[in-house]
C-alpha positions as CSV (number, residue, x, y, z in Angstrom):
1,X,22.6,0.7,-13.7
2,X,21.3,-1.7,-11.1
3,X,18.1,-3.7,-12.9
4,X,17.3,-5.8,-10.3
5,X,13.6,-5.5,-11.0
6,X,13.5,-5.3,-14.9
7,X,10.3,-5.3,-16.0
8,X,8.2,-5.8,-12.7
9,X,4.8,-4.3,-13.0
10,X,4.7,-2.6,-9.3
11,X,2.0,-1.0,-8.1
12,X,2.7,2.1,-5.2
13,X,-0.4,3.5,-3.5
14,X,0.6,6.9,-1.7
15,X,3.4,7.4,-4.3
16,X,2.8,11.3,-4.9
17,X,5.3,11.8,-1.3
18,X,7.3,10.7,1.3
19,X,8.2,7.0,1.3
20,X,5.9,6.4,-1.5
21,X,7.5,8.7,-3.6
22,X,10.7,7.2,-2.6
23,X,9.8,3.9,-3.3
24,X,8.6,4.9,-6.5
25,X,11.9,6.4,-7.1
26,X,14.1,2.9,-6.2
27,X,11.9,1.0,-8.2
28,X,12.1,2.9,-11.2
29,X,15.7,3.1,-10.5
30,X,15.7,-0.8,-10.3
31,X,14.0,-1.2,-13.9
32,X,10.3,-1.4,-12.9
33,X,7.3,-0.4,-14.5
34,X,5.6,1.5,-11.9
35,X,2.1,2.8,-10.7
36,X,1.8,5.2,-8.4
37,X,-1.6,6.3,-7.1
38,X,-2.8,9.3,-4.6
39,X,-6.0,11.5,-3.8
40,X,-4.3,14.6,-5.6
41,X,-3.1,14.4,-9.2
42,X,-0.9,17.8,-9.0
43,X,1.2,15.8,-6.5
44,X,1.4,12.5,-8.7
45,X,2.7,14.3,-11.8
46,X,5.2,16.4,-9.7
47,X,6.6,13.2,-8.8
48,X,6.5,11.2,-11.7
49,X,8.1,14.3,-13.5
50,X,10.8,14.4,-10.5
51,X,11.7,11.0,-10.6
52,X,12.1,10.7,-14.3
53,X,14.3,14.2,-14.3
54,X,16.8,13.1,-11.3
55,X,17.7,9.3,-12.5
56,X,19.5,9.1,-16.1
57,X,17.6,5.8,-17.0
58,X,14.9,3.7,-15.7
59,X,11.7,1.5,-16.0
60,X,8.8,3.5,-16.8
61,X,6.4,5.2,-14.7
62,X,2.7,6.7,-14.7
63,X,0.5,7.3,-12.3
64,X,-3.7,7.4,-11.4
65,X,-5.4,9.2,-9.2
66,X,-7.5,7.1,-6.2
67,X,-8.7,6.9,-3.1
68,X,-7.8,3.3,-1.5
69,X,-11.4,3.3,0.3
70,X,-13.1,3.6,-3.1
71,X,-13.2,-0.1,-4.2
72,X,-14.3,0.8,-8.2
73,X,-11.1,3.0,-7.9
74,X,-8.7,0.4,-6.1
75,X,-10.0,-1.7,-9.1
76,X,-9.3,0.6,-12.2
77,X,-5.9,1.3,-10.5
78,X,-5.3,-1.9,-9.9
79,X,-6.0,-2.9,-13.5
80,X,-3.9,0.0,-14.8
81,X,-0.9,-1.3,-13.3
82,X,-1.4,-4.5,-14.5
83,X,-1.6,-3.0,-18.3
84,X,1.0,-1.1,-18.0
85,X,3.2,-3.5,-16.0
86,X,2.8,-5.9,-18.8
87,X,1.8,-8.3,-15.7
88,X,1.6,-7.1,-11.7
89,X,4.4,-8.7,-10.0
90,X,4.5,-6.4,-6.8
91,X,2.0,-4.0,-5.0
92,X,3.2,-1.5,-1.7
93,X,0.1,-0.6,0.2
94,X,1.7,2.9,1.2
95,X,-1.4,4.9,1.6
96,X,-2.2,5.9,4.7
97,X,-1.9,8.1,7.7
98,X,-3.6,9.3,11.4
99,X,-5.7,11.2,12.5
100,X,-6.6,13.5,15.7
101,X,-3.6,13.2,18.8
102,X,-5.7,13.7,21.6
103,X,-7.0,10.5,24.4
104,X,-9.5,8.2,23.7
105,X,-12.5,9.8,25.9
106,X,-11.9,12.6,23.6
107,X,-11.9,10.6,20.4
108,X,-15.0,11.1,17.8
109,X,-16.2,8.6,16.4
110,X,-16.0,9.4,12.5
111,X,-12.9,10.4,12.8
112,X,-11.4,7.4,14.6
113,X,-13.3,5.6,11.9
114,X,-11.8,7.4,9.1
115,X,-8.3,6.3,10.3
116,X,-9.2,2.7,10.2
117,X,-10.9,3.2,6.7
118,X,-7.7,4.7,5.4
119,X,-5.3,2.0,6.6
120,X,-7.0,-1.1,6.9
121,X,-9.7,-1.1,4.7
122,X,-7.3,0.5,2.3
123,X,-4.9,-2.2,2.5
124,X,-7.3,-5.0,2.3
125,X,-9.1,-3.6,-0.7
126,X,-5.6,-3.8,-2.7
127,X,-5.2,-6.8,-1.2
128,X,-8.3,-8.0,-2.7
129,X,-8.1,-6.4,-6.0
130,X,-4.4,-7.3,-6.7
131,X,-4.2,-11.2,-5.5
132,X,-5.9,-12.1,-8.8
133,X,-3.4,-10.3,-10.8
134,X,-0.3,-11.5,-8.5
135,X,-1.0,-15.2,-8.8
136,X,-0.1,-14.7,-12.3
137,X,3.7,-13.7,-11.3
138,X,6.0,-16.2,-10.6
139,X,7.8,-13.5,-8.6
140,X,4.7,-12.3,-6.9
141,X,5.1,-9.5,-3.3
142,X,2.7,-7.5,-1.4
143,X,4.2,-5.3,1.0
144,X,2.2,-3.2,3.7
145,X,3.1,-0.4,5.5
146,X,2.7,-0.4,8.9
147,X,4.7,1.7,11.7
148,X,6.7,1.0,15.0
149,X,3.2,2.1,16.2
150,X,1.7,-0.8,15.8
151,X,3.5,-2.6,18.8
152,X,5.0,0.2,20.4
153,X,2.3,2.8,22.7
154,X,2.3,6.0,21.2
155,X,0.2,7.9,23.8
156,X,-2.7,10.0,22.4
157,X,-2.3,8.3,19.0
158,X,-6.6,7.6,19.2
159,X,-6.7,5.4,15.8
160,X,-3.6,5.2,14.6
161,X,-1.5,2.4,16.5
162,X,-4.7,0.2,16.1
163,X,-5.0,0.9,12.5
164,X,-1.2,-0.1,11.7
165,X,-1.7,-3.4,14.1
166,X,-4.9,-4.0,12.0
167,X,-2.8,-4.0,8.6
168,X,0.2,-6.3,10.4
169,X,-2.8,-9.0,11.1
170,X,-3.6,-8.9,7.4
171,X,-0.8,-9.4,6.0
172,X,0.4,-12.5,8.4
173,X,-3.5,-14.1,7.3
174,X,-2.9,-12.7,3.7
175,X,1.0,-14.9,4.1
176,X,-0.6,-17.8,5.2
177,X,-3.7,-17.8,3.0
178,X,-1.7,-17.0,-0.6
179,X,1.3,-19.2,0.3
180,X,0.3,-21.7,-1.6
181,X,-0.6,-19.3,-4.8
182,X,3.3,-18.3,-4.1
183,X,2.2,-14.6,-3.5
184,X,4.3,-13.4,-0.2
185,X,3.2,-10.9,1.8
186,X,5.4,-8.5,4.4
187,X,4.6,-5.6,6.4
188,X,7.2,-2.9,7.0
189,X,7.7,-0.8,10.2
190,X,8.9,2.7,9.7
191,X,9.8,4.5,12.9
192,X,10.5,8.2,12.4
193,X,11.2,9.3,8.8
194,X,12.0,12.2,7.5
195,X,9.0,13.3,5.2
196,X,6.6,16.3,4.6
197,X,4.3,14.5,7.7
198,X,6.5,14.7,10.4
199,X,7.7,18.4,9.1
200,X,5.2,19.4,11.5
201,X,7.3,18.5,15.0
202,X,10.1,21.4,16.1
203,X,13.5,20.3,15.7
204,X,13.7,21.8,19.4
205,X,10.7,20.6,21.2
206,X,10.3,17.7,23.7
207,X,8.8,15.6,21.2
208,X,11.2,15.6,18.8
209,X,13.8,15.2,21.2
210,X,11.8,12.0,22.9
211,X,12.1,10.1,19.2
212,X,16.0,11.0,19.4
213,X,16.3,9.6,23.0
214,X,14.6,6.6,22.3
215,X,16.3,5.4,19.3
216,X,19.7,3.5,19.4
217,X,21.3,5.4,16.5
218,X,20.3,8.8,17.5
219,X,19.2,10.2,14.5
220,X,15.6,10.0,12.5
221,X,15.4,8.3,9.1
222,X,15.0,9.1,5.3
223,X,12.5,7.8,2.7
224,X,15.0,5.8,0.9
225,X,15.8,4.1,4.2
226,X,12.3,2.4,4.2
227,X,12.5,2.6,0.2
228,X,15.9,0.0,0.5
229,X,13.7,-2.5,2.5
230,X,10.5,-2.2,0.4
231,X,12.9,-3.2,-2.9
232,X,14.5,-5.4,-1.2
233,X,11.1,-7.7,-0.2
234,X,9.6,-6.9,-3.8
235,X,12.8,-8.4,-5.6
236,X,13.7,-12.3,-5.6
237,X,16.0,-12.1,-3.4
238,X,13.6,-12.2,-0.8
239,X,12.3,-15.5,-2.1
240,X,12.0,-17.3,1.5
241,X,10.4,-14.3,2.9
242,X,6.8,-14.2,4.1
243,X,4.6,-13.2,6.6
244,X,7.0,-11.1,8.8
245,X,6.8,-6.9,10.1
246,X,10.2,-5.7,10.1
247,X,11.5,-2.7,11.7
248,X,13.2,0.1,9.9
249,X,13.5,2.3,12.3
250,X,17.1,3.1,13.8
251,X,16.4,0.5,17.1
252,X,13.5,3.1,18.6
253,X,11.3,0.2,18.8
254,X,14.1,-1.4,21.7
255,X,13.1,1.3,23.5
256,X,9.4,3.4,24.1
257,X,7.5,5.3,22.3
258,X,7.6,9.0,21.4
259,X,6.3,11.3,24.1
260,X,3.4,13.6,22.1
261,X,1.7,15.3,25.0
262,X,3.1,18.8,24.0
263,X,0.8,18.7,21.3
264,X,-2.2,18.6,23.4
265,X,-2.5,22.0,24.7
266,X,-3.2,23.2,28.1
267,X,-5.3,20.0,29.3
268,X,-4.7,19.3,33.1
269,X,-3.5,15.7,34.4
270,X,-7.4,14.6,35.4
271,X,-8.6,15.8,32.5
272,X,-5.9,13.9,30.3
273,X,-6.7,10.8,32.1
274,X,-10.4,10.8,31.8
275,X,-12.2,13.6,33.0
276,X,-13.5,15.3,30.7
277,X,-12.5,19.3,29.9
């Protein structure tokens, strides 16, 4: 078995699905001692109990339950990773997510807020909780996810492509402020992946066929796609690596963005464009 990260302490928010779950699963696979953390417990000890059952040895695993905008719960998890970790050498800031898909003019206010709660504040509340730990490490990593969003226009997106561009910005200061503490800091890009979120667009409809059209390889992604890179930045063989936002994402992001508007209903060309229904 591949041990590449024996005895890491790694800490996974959002690790109850998708690509948190499947970075859960690849560093427990790799010898880590993970954390995962998530809003809803039933989903973290599904996972936990999943992960253990389909790989014949491991790390260890556990997981907490927290809401990344809560600071006193960023803190306890944070410091449960660390105990369990024996140490916290590496933290993914997975949480996240959007939020309504319809045009700006039509955007409310708590809700666009909400969105950049989730992701940004989110991220720079492990961020701010973890550094102390990680400056312990002398193998210390802090990857963010972001999404081709955060560069690429993905119309009627409101909060979301803001929110991932908001976390990129973070992590580059985060690079440059914690170099010298030897804590790196990278922000992955996920185009689209194949996960419980994006169950939601028909394998038939425009949209789906807009993210096919648009990426080089003609295909979507899987969790363990995005999983491979995370590893891959947490483990020392990314020693020299800091402050970059790297694309996983088949080659969409050569390209544009997806096309959404199919989603919106029957809203007429004026009123997509700023008149309002």
């Amino acid at each position: 078995m591949k041990r590449d990260l024996g005895n890491f302490g790694v800490l996974i928010t959002g690790g109850g699905t998708g690509i948190g779950k499947a970075c859960a699963a690849e560093m427990y696979s790799n010898g880590a001692l993970v954390t995962i953390c998530g809003r809803t417990e039933e989903k973290l000890k599904q996972s936990v109990q999943e992960i253990v059952e389909n790989q014949q040895e491991g790390g260890a695993i556990q997981y907490v339950t927290c809401d990344v905008t809560d600071e006193d719960q960023v803190l306890k998890t944070v410091l449960a990773a660390d105990e369990f970790g024996e140490g916290l050498d590496g933290v993914v800031a997975n949480a996240g997510g959007g939020g309504a898909i319809v045009p700006y003019h039509m955007q409310k206010a708590e809700e666009f807020s909400r969105v950049l709660n989730l992701n940004v504040l989110g991220t720079m509340l492990c961020i701010k909780h973890a550094v102390p730990m990680l400056r312990k490490s002398d193998k210390a990593s802090f990857v963010g996810m972001s999404s081709i969003a955060s560069h690429l226009t993905h119309l009627w997106f409101g909060a979301y492509p803001a929110a991932k561009a908001g976390i990129e910005a973070i992590i580059r200061n985060a690079a440059d402020e914690y170099g010298p503490a030897n804590i790196r800091f990278n922000a992955v890009r996920p185009g689209f992946i194949e996960t419980e979120i994006m169950e939601g667009i028909p394998r038939d409809s425009e949209i789906f066929n807009s993210y096919i059209e648009n990426t080089p390889l003609g295909d979507v992604g899987q969790p363990y796609d995005v999983a491979a890179l995370v590893k891959f930045l947490l483990s020392n063989e990314s020693r020299w690596i800091t402050g970059q936002c790297i694309n996983v994402d088949g080659g969409h992001s050569l390209r544009r963005g997806p096309q959404f508007t199919q989603f919106l209903g029957n809203f007429s060309e004026d009123e997509l464009h700023g008149e309002l229904p």
